[in-house]
C-alpha positions as CSV (number, residue, x, y, z in Angstrom):
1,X,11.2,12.8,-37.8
2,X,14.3,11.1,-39.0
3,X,14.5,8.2,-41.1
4,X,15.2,4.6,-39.7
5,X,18.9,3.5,-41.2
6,X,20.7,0.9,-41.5
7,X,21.9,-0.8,-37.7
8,X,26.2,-0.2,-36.9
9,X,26.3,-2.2,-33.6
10,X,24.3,-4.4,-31.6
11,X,22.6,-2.3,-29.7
12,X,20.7,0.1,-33.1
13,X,19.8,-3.4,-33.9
14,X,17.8,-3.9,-31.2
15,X,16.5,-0.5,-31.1
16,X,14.7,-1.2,-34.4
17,X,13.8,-4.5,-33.5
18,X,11.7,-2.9,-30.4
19,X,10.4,0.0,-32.5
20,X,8.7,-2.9,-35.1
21,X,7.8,-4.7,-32.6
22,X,6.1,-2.2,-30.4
23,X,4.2,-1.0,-33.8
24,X,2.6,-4.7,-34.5
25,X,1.8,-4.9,-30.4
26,X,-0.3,-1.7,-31.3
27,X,-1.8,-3.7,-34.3
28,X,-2.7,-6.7,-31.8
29,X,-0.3,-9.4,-33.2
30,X,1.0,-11.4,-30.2
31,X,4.7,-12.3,-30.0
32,X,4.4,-15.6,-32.1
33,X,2.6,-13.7,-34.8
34,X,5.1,-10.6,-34.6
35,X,8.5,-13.0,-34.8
36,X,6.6,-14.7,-38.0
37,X,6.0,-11.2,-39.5
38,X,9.2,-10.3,-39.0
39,X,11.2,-13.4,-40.4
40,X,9.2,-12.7,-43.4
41,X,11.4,-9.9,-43.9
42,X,14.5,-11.8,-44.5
43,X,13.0,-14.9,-45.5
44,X,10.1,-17.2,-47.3
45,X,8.2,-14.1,-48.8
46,X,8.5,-11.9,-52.2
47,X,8.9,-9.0,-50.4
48,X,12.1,-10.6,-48.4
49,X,15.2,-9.7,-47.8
50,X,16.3,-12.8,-49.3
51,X,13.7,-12.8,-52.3
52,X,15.4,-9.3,-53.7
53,X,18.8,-11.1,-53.4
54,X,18.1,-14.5,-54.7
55,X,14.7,-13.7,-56.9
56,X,14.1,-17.7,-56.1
57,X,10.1,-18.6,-55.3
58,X,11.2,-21.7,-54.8
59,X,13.5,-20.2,-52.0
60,X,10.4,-19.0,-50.4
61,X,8.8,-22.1,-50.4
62,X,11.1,-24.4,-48.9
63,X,11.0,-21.6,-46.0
64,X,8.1,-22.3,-45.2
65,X,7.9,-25.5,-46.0
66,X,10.6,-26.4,-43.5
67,X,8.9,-23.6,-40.8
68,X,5.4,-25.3,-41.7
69,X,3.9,-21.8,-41.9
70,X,2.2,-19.8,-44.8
71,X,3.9,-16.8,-45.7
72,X,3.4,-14.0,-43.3
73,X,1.7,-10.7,-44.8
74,X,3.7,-7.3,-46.0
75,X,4.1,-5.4,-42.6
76,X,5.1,-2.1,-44.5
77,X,2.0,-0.5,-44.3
78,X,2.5,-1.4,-40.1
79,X,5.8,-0.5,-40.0
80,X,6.2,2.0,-42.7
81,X,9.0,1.5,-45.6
82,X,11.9,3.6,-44.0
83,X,11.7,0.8,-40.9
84,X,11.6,-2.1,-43.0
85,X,14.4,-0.7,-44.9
86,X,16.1,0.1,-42.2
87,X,15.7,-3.5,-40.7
88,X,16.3,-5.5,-44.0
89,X,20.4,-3.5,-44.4
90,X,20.5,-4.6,-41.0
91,X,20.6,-8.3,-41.6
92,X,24.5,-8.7,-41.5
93,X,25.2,-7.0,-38.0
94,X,28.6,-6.6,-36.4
95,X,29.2,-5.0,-33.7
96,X,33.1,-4.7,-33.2
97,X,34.6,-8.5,-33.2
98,X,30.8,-10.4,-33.0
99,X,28.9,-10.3,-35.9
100,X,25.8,-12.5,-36.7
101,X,23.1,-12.7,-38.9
102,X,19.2,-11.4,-38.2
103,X,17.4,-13.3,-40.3
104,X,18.9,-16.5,-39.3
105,X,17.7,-15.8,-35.6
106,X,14.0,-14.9,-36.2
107,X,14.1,-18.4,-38.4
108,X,15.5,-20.2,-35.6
109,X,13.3,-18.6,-33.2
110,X,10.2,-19.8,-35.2
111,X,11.0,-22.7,-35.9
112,X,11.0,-23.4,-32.6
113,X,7.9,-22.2,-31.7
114,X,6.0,-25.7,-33.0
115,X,6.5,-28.8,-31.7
116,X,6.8,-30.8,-35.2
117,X,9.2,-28.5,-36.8
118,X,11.4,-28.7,-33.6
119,X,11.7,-32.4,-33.7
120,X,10.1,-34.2,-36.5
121,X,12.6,-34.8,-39.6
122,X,11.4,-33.4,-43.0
123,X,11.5,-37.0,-45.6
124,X,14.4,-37.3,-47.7
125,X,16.2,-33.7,-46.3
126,X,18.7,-34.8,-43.7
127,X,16.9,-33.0,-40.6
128,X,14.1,-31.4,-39.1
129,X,12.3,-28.3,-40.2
130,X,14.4,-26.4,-37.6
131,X,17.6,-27.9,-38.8
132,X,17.3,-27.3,-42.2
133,X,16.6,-23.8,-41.6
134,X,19.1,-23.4,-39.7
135,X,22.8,-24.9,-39.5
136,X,22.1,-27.9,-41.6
137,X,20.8,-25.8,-44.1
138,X,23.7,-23.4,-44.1
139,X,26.2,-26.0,-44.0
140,X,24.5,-28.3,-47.0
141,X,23.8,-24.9,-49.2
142,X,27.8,-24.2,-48.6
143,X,28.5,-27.9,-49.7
144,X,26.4,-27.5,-52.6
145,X,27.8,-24.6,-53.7
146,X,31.5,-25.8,-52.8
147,X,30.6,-29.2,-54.8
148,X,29.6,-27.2,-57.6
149,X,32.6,-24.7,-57.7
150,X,34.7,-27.1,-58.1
151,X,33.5,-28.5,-61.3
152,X,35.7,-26.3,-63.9
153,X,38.0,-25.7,-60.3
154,X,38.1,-29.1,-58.6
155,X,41.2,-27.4,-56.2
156,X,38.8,-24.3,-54.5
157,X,39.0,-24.3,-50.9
158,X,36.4,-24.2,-48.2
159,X,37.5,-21.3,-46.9
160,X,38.4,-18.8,-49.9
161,X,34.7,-19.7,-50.9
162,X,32.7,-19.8,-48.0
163,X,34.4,-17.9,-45.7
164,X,36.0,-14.3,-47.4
165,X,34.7,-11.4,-45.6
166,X,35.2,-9.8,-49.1
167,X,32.6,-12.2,-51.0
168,X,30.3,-14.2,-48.8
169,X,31.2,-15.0,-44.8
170,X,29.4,-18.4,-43.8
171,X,29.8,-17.6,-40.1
172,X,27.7,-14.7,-39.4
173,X,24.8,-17.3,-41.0
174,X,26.0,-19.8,-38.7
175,X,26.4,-17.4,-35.3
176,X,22.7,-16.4,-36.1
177,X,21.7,-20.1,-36.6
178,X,23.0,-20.0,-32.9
179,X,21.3,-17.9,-31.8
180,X,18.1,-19.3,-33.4
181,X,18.8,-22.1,-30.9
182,X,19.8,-20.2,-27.6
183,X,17.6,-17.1,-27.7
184,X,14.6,-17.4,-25.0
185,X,15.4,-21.0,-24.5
186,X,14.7,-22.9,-21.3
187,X,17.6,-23.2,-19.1
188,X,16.2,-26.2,-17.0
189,X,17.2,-28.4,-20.0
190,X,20.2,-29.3,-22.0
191,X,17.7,-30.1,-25.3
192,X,16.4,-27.7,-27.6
193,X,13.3,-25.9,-26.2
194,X,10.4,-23.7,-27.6
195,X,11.0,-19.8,-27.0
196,X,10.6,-18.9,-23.6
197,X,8.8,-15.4,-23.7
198,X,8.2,-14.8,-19.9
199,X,10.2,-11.9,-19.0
200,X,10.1,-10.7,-22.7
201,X,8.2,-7.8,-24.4
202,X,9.6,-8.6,-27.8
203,X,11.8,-10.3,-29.6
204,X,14.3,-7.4,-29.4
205,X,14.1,-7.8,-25.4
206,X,15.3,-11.4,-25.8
207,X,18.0,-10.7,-28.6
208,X,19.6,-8.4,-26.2
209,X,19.6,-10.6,-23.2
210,X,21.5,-13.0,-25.4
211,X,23.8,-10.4,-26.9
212,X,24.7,-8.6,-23.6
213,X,24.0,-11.0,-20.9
214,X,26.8,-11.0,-18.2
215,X,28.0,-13.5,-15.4
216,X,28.7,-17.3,-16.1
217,X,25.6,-17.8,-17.3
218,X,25.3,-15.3,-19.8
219,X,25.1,-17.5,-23.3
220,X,27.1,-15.7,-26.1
221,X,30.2,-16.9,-24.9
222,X,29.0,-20.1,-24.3
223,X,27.1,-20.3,-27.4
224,X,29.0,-23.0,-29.2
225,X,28.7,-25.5,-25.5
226,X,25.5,-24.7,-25.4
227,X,25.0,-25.7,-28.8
228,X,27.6,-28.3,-29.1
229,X,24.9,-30.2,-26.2
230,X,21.8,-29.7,-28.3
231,X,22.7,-31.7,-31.3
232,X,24.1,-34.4,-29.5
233,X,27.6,-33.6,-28.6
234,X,28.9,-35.4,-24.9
235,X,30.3,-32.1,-23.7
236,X,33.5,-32.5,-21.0
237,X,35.5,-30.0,-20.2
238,X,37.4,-28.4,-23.0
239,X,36.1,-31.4,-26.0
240,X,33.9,-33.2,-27.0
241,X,33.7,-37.3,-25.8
242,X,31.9,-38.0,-29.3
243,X,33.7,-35.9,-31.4
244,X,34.7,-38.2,-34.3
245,X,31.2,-40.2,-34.7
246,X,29.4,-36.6,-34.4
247,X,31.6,-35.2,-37.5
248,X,30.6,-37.8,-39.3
249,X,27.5,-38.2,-38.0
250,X,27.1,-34.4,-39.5
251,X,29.3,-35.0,-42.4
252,X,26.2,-37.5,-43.8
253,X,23.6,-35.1,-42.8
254,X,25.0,-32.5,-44.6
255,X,25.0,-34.5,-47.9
256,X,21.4,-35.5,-47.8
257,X,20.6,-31.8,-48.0
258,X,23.2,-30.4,-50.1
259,X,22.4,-33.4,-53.0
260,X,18.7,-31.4,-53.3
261,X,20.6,-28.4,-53.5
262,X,22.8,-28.9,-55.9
263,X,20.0,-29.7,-58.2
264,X,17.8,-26.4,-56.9
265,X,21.2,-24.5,-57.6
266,X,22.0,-26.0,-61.1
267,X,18.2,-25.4,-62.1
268,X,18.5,-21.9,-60.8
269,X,22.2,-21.7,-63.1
270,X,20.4,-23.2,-66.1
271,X,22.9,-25.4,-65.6
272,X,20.7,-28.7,-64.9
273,X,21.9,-31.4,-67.6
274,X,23.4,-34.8,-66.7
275,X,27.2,-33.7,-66.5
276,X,27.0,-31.5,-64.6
277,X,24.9,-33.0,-62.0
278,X,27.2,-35.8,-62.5
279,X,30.4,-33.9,-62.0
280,X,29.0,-32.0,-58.6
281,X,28.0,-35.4,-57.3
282,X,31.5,-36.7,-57.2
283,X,32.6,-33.6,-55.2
284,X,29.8,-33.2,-52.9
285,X,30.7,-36.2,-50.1
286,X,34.2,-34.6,-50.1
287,X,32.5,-31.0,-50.0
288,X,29.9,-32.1,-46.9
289,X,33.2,-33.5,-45.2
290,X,34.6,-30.6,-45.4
291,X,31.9,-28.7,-43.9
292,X,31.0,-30.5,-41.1
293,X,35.0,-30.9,-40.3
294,X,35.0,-27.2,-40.0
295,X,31.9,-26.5,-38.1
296,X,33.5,-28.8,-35.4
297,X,36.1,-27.2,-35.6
298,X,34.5,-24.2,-34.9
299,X,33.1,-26.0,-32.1
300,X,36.2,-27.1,-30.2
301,X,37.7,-23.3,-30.3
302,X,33.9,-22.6,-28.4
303,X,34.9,-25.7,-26.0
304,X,38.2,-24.5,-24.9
305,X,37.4,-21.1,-24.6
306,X,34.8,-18.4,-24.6
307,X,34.9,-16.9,-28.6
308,X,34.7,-12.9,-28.4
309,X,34.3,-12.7,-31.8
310,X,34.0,-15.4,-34.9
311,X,35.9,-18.3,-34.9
312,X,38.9,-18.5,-36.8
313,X,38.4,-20.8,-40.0
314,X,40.4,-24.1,-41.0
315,X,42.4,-24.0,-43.9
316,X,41.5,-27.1,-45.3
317,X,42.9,-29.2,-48.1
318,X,40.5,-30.1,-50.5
319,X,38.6,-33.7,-50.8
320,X,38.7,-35.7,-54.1
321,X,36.5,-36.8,-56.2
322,X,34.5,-39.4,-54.7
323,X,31.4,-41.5,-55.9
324,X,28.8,-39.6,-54.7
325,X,25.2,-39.8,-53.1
326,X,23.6,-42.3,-54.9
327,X,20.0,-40.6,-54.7
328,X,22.1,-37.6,-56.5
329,X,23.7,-39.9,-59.4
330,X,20.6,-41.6,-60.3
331,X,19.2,-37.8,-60.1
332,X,21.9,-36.8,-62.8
333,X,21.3,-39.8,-64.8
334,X,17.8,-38.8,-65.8
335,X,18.7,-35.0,-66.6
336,X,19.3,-33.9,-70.1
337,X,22.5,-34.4,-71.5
């Protein structure tokens, strides 16, 4: 039998997606228990995806930590090493002009299982457990890292950083933090739901009715409407009615997360003494603006048309120094000099 590979389009995704998941029905997980196992492919476990990348257990447990779930066990003995191989090169799919990420969906997905990391806010992070492993989470860890960039090169832009399909491409992250959102929800409501299984097998059975619905109700190329709603955007026509408080609104969030970032990130560096905490505090406000202006943006191109593809990114000029989260400053002024 041939070797799983790695997914080229949409639809080989899937098809490895079903052949895992079909392997842990026969093992007697149920489909809560099989999106966990999954997810702890790409994220929250040593043998992760994101674990071989980052080598970070502190990574792992803010996963689950945010997901309020122990780590899942090693499937590989399930679904045999040339599946989970297979699965784990698969993360960054793109499928002609869409692209997304899969580890960002099964995060989404489970977070939304439970009730408390759906809606309750995690203390002093900016959001909910869903939140910050999602969007929030992507768009404070690009802050952070944009906020600390720019101490030796206070002039780097959003979007040669964040956004170069050459070095690191925020928006398949954020298309998959999407999806986390829209996948198996409940269409009777505009609000965030837990996943809807009925109708589904597996997870793969959802991703595809997402991925190639069709009709006006099909969801990918409303995705950015759908989502716009579900974080509080007043959705009419082709903008938003709250657009400017919402930035902003997102703009703070952002900060609140991306200030314990940048001192995971510096400890991670070995770069954790009082400058330099110091220096990325001044930039981070600026950095978060930045962030949260482009995700909106990103947003309106979704409002005023359906988005084939990824959303073109903002050029933006960069922010100045500013002061800085206080929580962050009074962080840096007990580092080591």
């Amino acid at each position: 039998m041939e070797s799983p590979r790695r997914a080229r389009d949409f639809d080989e995704a899937i098809a490895l997606l079903r052949s895992a998941g079909e392997r842990l029905i026969r093992r007697g997980l149920d489909l809560p228990q099989r999106l966990r196992t999954l997810r702890g492919l790409f994220y929250g476990t040593p043998f992760s995806l994101d674990f071989e990348k980052r080598g970070s257990r502190l990574r792992n447990l803010g996963f689950n930590c945010y997901l309020q779930s122990l780590p899942p066990h090693d499937p590989t003995p399930w679904l045999g090493p040339g599946l989970v191989r297979a699965l784990k090169d698969s993360a960054e799919l793109r499928d002609q002009s869409r692209a997304l990420d899969l580890g960002h969906v099964l995060v989404g997905l489970e977070a939304r299982v439970r009730l408390r990391t759906r809606g309750l806010p995690v203390p002093t992070q900016g959001g909910t457990g869903l939140e910050l492993g999602t969007w929030l989470g992507d768009l404070g860890g690009a802050a952070g890292l944009l906020a600390i960039a720019r101490i030796d090169a206070p002039r780097t832009r959003v979007r040669s950083l964040l956004f170069s399909p050459r070095h690191y491409d925020l928006r398949l992250n954020l298309e998959g933090d999407l999806a986390g959102y829209l996948v198996a929800r409940d269409r009777s409501v505009q609000a965030v739901s837990p996943p809807l299984w009925s109708g589904f097998r597996t997870v793969a059975d959802a991703l595809q009715a997402y991925l190639h619905g069709r009709g006006p109700e099909a969801d990918w190329p409303r995705r950015y409407r759908l989502f716009a709603a579900m974080i509080g955007g007043q959705v009419g026509g082709a903008r938003l009615g709250n657009a400017g408080e919402l930035q902003s609104r997102l703009g703070r969030r952002v900060a609140v997360f991306a200030s314990s970032y940048v001192a995971y990130r510096l400890r991670h560096l070995g770069r954790l003494k009082r400058g330099q905490v110091l220096a990325a505090a001044q930039h981070l406000e600026g950095a978060a603006q930045e962030l949260a202006a482009v995700f909106m943006d990103f947003v309106g191109q979704g409002l005023r048309g359906p988005l084939a593809g990824l959303p073109t990114v903002p050029d933006l000029d960069p922010i100045g120094p500013q002061a800085g989260p206080a929580a962050l400053r009074w962080f840096g002024a007990l580092c080591p000099a």
